[in-house]
C-alpha positions in Angstrom: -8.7 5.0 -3.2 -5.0 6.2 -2.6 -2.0 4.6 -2.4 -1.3 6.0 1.1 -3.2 4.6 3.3 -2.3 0.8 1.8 1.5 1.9 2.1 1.1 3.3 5.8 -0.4 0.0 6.6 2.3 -1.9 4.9 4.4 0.4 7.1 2.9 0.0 10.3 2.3 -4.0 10.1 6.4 -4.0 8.9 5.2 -6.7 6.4 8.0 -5.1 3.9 11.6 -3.6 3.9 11.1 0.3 5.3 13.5 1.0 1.7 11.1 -0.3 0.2 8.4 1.7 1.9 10.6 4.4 1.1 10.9 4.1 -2.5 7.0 3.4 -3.1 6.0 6.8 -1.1 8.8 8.4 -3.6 7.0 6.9 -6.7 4.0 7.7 -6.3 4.6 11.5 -4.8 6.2 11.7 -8.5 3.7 9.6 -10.5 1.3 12.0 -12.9 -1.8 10.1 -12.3 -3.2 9.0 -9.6 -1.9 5.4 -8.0 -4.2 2.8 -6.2 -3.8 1.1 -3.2 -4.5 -2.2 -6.0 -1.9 -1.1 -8.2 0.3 -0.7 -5.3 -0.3 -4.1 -4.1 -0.3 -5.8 -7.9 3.8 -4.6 -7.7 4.3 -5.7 -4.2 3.0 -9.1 -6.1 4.8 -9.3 -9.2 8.1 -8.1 -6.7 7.8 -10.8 -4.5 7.1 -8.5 -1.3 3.8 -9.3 -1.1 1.1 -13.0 -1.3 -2.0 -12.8 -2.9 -3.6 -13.2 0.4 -1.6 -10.7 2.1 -2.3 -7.8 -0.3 -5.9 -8.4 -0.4 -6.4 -8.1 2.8 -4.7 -4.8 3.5 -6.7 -3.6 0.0 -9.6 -4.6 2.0 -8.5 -3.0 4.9 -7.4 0.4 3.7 -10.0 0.7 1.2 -12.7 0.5 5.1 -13.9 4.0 5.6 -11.8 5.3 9.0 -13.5 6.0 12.2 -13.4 9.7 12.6 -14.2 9.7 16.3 -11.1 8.0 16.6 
């Protein structure tokens, strides 16, 4: 799965800095291969931004199929 929907989660729960929001939708628009929402959230980690716990749970939650009704 994609980096995007983790980050517009991370986004949309304000759980880090919008900058650096910012600066992780800039790295991976550039990056050559594709970027997971895990490798995302292993940065966030190793940063600081982010618990275990925390990341997991928005992993889990971006990686849920979305409701297309909705």
């Amino acid at each position: 799965m994609s980096a995007s929907r983790f980050i517009d989660l991370l986004a949309d729960r304000k759980l880090i800095d919008p900058k650096v929001v910012d600066r992780l939708r800039a790295a991976c628009a550039k990056a050559t291969q594709e970027v997971t929402a895990e490798k995302v959230a292993k940065k966030l980690i190793a940063d600081g931004h982010l618990t275990p716990f925390q990341a997991k749970e928005l992993v889990d939650l971006a990686n849920k199929p979305t409701d297309p009704a909705s």
